[in-house]
C-alpha positions as CSV (number, residue, x, y, z in Angstrom):
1,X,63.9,32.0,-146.8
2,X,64.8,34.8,-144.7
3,X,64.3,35.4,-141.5
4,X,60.4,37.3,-140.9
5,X,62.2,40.4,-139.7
6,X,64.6,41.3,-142.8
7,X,61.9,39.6,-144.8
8,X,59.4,42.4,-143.6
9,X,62.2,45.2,-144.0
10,X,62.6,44.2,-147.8
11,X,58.8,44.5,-148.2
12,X,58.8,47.6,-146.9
13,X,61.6,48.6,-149.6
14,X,59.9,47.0,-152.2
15,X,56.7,49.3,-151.7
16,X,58.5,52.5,-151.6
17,X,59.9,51.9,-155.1
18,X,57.0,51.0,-157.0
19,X,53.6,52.9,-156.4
20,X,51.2,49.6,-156.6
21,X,52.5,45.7,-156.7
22,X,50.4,43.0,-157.2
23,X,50.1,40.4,-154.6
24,X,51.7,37.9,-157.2
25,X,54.7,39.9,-158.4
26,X,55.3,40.6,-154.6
27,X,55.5,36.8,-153.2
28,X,57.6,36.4,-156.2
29,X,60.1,38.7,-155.1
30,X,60.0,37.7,-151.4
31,X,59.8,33.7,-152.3
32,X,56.9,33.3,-150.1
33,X,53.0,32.4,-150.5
34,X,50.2,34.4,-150.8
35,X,49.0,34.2,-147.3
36,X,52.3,34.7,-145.7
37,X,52.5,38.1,-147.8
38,X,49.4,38.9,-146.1
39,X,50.6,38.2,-142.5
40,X,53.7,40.6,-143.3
41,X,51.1,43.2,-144.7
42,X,49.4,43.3,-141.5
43,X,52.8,43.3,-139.5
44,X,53.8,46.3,-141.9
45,X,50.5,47.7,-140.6
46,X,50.6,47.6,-136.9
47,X,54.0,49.0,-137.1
48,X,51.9,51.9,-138.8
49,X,52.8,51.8,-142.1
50,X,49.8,52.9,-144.2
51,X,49.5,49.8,-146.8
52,X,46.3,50.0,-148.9
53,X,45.3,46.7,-150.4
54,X,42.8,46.1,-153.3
55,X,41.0,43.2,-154.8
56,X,39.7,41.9,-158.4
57,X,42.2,41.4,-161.3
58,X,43.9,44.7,-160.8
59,X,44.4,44.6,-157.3
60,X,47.5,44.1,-155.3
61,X,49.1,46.4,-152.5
62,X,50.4,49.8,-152.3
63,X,51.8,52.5,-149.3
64,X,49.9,55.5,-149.1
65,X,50.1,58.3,-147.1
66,X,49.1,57.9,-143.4
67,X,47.3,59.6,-140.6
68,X,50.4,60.1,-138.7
69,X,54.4,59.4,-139.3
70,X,55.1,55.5,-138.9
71,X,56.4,54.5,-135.5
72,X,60.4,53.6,-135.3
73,X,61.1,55.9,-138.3
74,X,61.0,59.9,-137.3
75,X,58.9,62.0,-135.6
76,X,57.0,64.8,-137.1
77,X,60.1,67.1,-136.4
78,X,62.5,64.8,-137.9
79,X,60.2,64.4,-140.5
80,X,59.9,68.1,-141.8
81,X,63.6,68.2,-141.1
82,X,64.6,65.6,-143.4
83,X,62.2,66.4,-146.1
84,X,63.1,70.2,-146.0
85,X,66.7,69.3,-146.2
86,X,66.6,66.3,-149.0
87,X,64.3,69.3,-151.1
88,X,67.2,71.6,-150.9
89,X,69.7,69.3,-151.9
90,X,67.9,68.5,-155.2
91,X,68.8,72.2,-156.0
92,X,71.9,72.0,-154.9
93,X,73.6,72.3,-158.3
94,X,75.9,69.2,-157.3
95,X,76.5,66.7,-160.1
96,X,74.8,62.9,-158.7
97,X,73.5,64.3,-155.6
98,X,70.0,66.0,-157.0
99,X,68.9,62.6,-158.5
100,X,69.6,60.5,-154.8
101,X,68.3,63.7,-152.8
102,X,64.5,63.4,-155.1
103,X,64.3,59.7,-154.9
104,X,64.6,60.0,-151.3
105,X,62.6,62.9,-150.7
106,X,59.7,61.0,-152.6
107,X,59.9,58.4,-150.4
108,X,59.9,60.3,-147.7
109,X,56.9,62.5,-148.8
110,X,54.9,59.4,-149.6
111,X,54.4,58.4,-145.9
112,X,53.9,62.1,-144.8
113,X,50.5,62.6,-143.5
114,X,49.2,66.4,-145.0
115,X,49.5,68.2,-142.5
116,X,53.6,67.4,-142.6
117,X,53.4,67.7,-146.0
118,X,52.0,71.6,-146.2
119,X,54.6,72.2,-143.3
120,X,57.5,71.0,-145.9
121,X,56.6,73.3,-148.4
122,X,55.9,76.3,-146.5
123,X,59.2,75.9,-144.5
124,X,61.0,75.6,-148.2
125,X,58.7,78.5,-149.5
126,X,59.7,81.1,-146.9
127,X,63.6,79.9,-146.2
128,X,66.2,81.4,-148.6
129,X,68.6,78.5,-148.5
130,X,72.7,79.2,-149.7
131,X,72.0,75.3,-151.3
132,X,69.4,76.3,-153.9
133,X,71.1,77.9,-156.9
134,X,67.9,78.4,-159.0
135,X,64.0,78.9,-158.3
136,X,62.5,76.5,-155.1
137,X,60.6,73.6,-156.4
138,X,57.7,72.6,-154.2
139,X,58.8,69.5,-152.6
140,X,55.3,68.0,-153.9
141,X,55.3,69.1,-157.2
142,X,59.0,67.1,-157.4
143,X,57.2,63.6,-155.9
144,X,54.4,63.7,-158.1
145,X,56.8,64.2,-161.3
146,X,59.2,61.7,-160.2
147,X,56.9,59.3,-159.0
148,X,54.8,59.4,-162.5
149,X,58.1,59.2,-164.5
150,X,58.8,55.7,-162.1
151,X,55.6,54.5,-162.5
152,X,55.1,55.1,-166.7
153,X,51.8,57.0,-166.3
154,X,50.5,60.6,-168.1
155,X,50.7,63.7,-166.3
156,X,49.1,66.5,-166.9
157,X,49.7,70.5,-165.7
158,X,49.5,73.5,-166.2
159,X,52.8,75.8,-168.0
160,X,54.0,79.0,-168.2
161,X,56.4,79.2,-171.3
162,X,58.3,82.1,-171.8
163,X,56.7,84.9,-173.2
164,X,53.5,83.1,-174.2
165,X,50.2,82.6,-172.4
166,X,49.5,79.7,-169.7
167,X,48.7,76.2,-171.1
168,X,47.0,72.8,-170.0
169,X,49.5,69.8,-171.2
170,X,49.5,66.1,-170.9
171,X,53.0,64.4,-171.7
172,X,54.4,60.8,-171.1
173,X,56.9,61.8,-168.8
174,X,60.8,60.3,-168.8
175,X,62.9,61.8,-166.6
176,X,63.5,64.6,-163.9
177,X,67.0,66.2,-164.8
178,X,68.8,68.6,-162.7
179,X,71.0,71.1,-164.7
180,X,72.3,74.8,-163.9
181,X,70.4,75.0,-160.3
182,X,67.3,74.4,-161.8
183,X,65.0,71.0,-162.6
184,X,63.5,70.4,-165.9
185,X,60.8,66.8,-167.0
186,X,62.0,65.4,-170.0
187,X,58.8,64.5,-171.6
188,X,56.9,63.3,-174.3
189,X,53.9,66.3,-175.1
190,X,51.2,64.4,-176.5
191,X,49.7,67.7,-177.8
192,X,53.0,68.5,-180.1
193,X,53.5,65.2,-180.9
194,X,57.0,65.8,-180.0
195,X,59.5,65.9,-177.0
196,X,59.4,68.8,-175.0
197,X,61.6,69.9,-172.0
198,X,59.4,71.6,-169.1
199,X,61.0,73.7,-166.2
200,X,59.4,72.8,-163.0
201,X,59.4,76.4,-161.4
202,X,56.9,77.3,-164.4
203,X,54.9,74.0,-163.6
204,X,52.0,73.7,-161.5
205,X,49.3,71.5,-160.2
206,X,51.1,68.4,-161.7
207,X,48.3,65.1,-161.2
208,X,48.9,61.7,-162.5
209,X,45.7,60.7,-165.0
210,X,46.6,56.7,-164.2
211,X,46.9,56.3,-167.3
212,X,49.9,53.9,-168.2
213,X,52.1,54.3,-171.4
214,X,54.5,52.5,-173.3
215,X,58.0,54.4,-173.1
216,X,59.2,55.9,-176.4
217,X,63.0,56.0,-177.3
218,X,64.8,59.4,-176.5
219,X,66.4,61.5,-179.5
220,X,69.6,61.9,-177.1
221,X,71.6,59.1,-175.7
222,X,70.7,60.6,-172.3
223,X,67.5,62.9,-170.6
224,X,70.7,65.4,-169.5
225,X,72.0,65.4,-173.0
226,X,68.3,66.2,-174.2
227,X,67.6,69.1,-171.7
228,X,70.8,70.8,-172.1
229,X,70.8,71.1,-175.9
230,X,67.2,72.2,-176.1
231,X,67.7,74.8,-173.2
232,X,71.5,75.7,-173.4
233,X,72.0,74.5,-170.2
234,X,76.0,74.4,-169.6
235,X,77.7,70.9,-168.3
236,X,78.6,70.2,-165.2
237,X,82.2,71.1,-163.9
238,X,84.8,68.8,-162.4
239,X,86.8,70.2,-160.4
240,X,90.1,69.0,-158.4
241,X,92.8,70.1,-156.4
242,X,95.9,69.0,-153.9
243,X,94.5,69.7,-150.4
244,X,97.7,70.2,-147.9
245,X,95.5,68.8,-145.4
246,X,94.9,65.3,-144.2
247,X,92.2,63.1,-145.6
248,X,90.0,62.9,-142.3
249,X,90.1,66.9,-141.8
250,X,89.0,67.2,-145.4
251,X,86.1,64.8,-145.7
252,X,84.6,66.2,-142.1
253,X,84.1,69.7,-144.0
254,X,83.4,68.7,-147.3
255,X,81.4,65.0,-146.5
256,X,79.7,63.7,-149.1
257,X,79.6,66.6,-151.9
258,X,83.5,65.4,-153.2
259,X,85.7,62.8,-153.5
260,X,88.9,62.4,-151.1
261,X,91.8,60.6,-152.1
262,X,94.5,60.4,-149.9
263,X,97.9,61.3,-150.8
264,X,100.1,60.9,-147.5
265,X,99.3,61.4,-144.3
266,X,99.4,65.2,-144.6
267,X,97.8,65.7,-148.4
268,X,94.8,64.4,-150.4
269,X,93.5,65.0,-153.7
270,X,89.6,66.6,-153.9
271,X,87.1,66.0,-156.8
272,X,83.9,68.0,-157.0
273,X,81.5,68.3,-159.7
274,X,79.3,71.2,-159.6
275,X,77.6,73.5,-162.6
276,X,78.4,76.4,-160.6
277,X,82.2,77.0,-159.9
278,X,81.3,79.4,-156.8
279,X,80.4,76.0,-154.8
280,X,84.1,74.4,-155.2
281,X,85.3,77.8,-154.3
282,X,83.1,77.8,-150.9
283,X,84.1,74.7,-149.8
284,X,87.7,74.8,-150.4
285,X,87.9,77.8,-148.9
286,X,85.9,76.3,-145.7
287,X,88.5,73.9,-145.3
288,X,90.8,76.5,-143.8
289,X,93.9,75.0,-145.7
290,X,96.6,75.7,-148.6
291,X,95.7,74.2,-151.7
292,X,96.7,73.5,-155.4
293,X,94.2,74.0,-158.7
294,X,94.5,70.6,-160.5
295,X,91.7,71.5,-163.2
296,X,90.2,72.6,-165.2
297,X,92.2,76.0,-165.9
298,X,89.0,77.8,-165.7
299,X,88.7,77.4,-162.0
300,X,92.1,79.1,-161.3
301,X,90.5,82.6,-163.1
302,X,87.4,81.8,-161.0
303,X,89.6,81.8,-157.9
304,X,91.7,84.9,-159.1
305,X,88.4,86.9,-160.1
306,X,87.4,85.9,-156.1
307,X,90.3,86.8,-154.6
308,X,90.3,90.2,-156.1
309,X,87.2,91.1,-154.6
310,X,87.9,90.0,-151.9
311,X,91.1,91.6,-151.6
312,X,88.8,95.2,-152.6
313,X,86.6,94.9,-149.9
314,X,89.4,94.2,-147.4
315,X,91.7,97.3,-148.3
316,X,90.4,100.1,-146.7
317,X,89.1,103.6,-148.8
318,X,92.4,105.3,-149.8
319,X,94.5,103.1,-148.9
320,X,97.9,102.5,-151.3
């Protein structure tokens, strides 16, 4: 059995990825009884996480938003910080970052008391952020979605299609899927009968109805292969290049957005999948080094097309 401290740290995890456990499936998971469950509940607790417990046949545990940021984590500062910044890099049209950047922003939203919370989105709301390539998602609209689509319940909201008037829907949701700087809910519309993608700028007041669902298959072998043929959505680019630059100097500027390969001491290779090629083109140029376009041949005219303007607004008015 592990030790009462990692034992209470994998508790903790375990209710941050699942809205409500019961008591049984928990002490299952942790190898423990019943009433030692409880005592690490109550630990949990005075540590000021906010665990809600419930009794009868459909009772069990769950963490719920508190009064106040739990102790040991971040303070309300840090808080807002992190959330502000995890919500902008779920639009940060990055290949495998949105979908890590919303599962932790909805744990981090889940233990933020309201007032934190209304903080978040009006910092997001009033901040024009060089990360966000498409319309600013409220970071609670993205929680509620993702959290519905973890936990197999309805939703229902409110839509603005294109063109038409508002409407009130209720879907089995599947998945959250970032594509083109914007996030879309892959979804069952039990109105339609039929699956519908949803972009979440023209979404609001998103609600769970607790109302669990058995999941459907997908008519795509993927939620990203669904949205992008029903909205024309392009694919993602991969982009690499030869850095004449050391691997260290390289993954300080570019840090987690790329994959660094070193070559020697004084070259590496860079990888970067983005659906925009203007972000490739930022960071290689923040890198302050000589490089070579690897692929795809589409990002050498995206540099060239660049380059020229650049080169305009450098050469002064009558110039030769």
């Amino acid at each position: 059995m592990a030790n009462t401290s990692s034992r209470t740290l994998r508790l903790l995890s375990l209710l941050q990825t699942h809205r409500h456990w019961s008591g049984t499936d928990l002490s299952d998971r942790l190898g423990i009884s019943e009433r030692t469950l409880r005592r690490d509940v109550d630990r949990l607790r005075e540590l000021g996480y906010p665990v809600h417990a419930t009794r009868g046949t459909d009772g069990g545990y769950q963490l719920a938003p508190g009064a106040v940021l739990p102790p040991l984590l971040l303070d309300d500062e840090e808080g807002v910080a992190l959330a502000v910044g995890m919500g902008d890099a779920t639009q940060s049209g990055i290949a495998g970052i949105e979908d890590a950047a919303v599962r932790a922003l909805t744990k981090v939203v889940q233990v933020l008391p309201p007032r934190l919370r209304a903080r978040v989105n009006a910092l997001r709301a009033m901040t024009v952020s060089p990360a966000a390539a498409g319309p600013v998602v409220p970071a609670e609209v993205l929680t509620v979605i993702a959290q519905a689509c973890r936990d197999e319940e309805r939703l229902r909201f409110r839509y603005a299609a294109r063109g038409g008037p508002d409407t009130d829907r209720e879907v089995e949701p599947h998945r959250l899927v970032a594509l083109g700087g914007r996030w879309y809910l892959a979804a069952y519309d039990l109105t339609r009968h039929d699956w519908r993608s949803f972009r979440l700028d023209r979404l609001t007041d998103p609600h769970s109805t607790g109302a669990k669902f058995r999941p459907r298959s997908l008519p795509a072998d993927d939620a990203a292969q669904f949205v992008r043929a029903s909205t024309g959505v392009p694919s993602g680019h991969v982009v690499q290049a030869l850095v004449h630059a050391p691997a260290e100097h390289v993954r300080r500027v570019v840090g987690q957005w790329g994959t660094i390969e070193a070559v020697d001491g004084r070259c590496c290779r860079l990888t970067m999948v983005s659906t925009s090629l203007d972000w490739p083109t930022q960071a290689l140029g923040n890198i302050g080094a000589e490089f070579e376009v690897i692929s795809p041949p589409e990002f050498t005219d995206h540099l060239r097309d660049w380059g020229t303007r650049f080169l305009r607004a450098a050469t002064p008015p009558g110039a030769g």
